[in-house]
C-alpha positions in Angstrom: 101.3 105.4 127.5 102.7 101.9 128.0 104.3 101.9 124.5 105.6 105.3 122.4 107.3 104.7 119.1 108.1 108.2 117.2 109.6 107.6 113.5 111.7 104.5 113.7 114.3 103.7 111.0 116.3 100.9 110.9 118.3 99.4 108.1 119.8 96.4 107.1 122.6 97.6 104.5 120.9 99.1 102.0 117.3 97.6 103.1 115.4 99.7 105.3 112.9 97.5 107.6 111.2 100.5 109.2 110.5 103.6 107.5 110.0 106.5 109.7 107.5 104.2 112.4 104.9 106.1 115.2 102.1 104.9 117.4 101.3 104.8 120.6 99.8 102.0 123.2 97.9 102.7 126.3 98.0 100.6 129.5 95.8 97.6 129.2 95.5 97.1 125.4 95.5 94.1 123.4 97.4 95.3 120.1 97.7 92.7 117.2 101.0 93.8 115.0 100.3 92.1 111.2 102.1 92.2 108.1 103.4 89.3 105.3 107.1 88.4 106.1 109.5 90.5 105.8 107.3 93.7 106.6 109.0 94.5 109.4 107.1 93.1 112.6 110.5 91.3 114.3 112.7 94.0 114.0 110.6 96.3 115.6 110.2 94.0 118.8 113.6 93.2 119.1 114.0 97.3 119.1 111.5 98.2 121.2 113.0 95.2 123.8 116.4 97.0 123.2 117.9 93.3 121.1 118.7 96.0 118.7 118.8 99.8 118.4 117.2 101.7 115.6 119.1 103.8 113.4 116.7 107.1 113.7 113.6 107.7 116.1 113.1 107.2 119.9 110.8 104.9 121.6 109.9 104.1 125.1 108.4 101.8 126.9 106.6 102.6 130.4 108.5 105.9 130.6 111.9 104.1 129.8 113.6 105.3 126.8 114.9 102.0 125.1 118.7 103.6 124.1 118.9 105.3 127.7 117.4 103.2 129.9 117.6 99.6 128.3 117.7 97.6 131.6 114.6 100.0 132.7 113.2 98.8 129.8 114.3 95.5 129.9 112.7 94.9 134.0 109.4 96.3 132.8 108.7 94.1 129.5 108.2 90.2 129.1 109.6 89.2 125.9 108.3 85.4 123.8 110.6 85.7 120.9 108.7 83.5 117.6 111.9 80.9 118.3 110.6 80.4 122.1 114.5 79.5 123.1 114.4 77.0 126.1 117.0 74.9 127.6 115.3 71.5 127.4 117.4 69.7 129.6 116.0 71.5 132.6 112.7 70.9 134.2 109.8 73.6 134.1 110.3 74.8 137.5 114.2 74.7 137.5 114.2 76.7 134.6 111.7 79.4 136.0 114.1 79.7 138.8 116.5 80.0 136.6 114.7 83.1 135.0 114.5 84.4 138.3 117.8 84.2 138.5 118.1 86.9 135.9 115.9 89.2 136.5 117.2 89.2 140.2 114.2 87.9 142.0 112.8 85.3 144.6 111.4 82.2 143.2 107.8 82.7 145.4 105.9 83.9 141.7 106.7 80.6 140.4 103.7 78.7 141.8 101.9 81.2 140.7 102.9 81.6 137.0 102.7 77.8 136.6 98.9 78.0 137.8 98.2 81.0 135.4 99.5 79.6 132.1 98.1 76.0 133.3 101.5 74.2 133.7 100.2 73.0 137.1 100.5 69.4 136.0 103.3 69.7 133.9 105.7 71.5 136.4 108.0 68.6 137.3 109.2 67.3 133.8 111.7 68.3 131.7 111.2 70.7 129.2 112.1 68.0 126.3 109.0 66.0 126.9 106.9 68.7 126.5 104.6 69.3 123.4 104.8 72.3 121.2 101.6 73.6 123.1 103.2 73.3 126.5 107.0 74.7 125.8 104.8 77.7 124.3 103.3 77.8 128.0 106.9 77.8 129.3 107.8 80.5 127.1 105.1 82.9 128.0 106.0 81.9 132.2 109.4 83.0 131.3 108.1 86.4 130.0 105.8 86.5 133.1 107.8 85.2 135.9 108.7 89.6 136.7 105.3 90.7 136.4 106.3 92.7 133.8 103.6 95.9 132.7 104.3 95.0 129.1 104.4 91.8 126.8 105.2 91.9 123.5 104.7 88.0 121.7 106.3 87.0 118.3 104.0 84.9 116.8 102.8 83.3 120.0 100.9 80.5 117.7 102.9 79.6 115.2 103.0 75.4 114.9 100.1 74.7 117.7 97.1 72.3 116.7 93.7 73.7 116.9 93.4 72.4 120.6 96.3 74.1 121.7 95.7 77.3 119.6 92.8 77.6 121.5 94.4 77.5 124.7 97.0 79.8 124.2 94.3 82.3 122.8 92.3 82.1 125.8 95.4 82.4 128.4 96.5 85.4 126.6 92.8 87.1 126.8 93.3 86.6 130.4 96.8 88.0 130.6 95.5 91.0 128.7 93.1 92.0 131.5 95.4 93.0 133.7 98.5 93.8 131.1 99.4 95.4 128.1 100.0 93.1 125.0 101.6 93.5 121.7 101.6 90.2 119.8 102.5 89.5 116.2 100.9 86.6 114.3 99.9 85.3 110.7 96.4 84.0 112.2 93.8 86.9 111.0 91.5 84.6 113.6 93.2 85.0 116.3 94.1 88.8 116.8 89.7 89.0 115.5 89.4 86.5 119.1 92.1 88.8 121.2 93.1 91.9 120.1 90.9 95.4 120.9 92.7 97.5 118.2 95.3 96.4 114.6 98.6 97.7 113.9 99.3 96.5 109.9 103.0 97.2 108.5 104.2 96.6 105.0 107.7 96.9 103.6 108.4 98.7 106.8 105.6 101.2 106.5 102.7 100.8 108.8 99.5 101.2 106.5 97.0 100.5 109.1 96.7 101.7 113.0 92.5 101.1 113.9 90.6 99.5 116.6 89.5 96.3 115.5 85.7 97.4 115.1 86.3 100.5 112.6 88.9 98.3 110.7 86.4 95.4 109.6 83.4 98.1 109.2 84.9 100.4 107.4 85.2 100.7 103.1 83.7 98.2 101.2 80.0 97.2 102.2 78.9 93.8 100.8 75.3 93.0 101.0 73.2 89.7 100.2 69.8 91.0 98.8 66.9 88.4 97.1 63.9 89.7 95.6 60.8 88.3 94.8 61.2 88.7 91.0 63.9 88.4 88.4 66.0 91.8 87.9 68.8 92.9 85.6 71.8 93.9 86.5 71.6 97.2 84.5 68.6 98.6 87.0 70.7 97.4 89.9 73.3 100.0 88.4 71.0 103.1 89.4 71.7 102.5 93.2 74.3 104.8 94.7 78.0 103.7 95.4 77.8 100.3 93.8 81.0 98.9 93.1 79.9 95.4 91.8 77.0 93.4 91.1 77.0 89.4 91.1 73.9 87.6 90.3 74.3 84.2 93.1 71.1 82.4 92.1 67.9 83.1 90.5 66.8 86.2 92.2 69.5 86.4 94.7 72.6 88.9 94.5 76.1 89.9 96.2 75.9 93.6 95.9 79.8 95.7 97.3 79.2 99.4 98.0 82.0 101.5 98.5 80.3 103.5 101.6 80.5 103.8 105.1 76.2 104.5 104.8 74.0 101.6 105.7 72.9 101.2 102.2 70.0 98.2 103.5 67.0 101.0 103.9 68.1 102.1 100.2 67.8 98.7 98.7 64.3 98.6 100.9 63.5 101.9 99.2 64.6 100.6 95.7 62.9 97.6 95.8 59.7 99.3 96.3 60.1 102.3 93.8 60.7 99.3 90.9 57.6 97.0 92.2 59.8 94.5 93.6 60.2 93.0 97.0 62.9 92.4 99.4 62.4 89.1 100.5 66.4 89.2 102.1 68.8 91.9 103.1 71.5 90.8 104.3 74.8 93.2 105.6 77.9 90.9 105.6 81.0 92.6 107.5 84.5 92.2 105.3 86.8 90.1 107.8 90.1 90.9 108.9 92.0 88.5 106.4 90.4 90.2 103.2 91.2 93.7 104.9 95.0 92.8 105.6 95.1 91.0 101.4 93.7 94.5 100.7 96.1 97.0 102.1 99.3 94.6 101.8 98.5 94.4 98.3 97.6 98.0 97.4 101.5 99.3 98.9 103.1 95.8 97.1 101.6 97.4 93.9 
């Protein structure tokens, strides 16, 4: 596993940010780590990059244990903090060699690192005349420059336009081919564009750990049905699992089963047993950002 977290507590005073934390990441996964602010999500990255140590539980991170072997740890992770720190008097390739500097390496990667996050043209300047997009480039060639197995990104996103969003969604899709990723962010859009599987902590409790698929199939069902005729809602109450009924227009209805079944051959069946036809079936999949509303909401109350 490149990640292993086993019941991680940590504590602010009398605030506890993690509650008793476990899962596990293999090599090569995309992970998206959600949750409103506050939940949680920062503390456990700056843990599990050993900025700070938890007050009960163990974690490692490709083999390394993060209180034992922190500069283990350290060598085999590339770290964006959501702040992206830069010095922006340098310029992009001095301060690459500067990070090379730290992590005790030849500057040769550079060149390289600057053609993978597409600072090719941008290489020469200094870091202040950079836009958001760009420094976020920086950032993620600083986490890079070691060829770390691991990177974990703290809100990788936050401020770009759509332009650059879309950028630095498709240049971490590529990273993510060849390493592991655990990135935190608010945009439900992008871990649905990037991420395989969903890690979802609240009030330092994670409520959620699902690849991506099961979580926006599973629960509630919603399906668009129309019918040739006019029906009530009180026969639409005979059908199985039918959570709510919601008449759209003329013969037209939103219909929310609360079932993992396929309940479209049962509204086929239905309409047919009642003399009606099904002019429309439709199965619409929940997303990702009524999910997350969901699950925060049912711990907040």
């Amino acid at each position: 596993m490149s990640i292993e977290v086993q019941q991680l507590t940590k504590a602010y005073g009398s605030e506890k940010a993690l509650k008793e934390v476990s899962f596990s990441i293999g090599a090569g996964e995309v992970v998206g780590f959600l949750g409103p602010n506050g939940a949680g999500k920062s503390t456990l990255m700056r843990i599990l990059t050993t900025y700070l140590s938890p007050d009960q539980g163990h974690a490692r991170v490709n083999g390394h244990d993060i209180e034992k072997e922190p500069m283990r740890v350290k060598r085999s992770v590339g770290y964006l903090p959501e702040n992206n720190p830069l010095y922006s008097d340098l310029y992009v390739k001095e301060y690459l060699g500067f990070q090379c500097g730290i992590h005790k390496i030849g500057t040769q990667r550079i060149d390289d690192v600057v053609q993978l996050v597409g600072l090719q043209d941008h290489a020469s300047k200094k870091i202040s005349q950079l836009s958001k997009g760009y420094k976020q480039r920086v950032g993620l060639a600083a986490a890079l420059i070691h060829d770390p197995e691991v990177l974990i990104l703290d809100e990788p996103t936050t401020g770009l336009d759509p332009n650059q969003l879309a950028d630095i969604r498709e240049l971490i899709k590529e990273i993510g081919k060849t390493k592991t990723v655990l990135l935190s962010t608010h945009i439900m859009q992008e871990v649905e564009a990037m991420c395989d599987r969903v890690l979802i902590i609240n009030r330092g409790t994670l409520v959620t750990d699902k690849k991506l698929k099961e979580l926006v199939t599973e629960g509630e069902q919603h399906i668009e049905v129309e019918f040739d005729l006019a029906i009530e809602e009180q026969l639409l109450r005979r059908l199985p699992h039918l959570e709510k009924a919601e008449n759209i227009y003329d013969t037209t209805w939103s219909l929310v089963f609360k079932t993992e079944k396929d309940m479209r051959p049962e509204l086929f069946d239905f309409a047919n047993n009642n003399g009606l036809k099904a002019l429309k079936i439709n199965k619409k999949i929940q997303n990702l950002e009524s999910m997350f509303r969901e699950m925060t909401r049912n711990i907040q109350d």
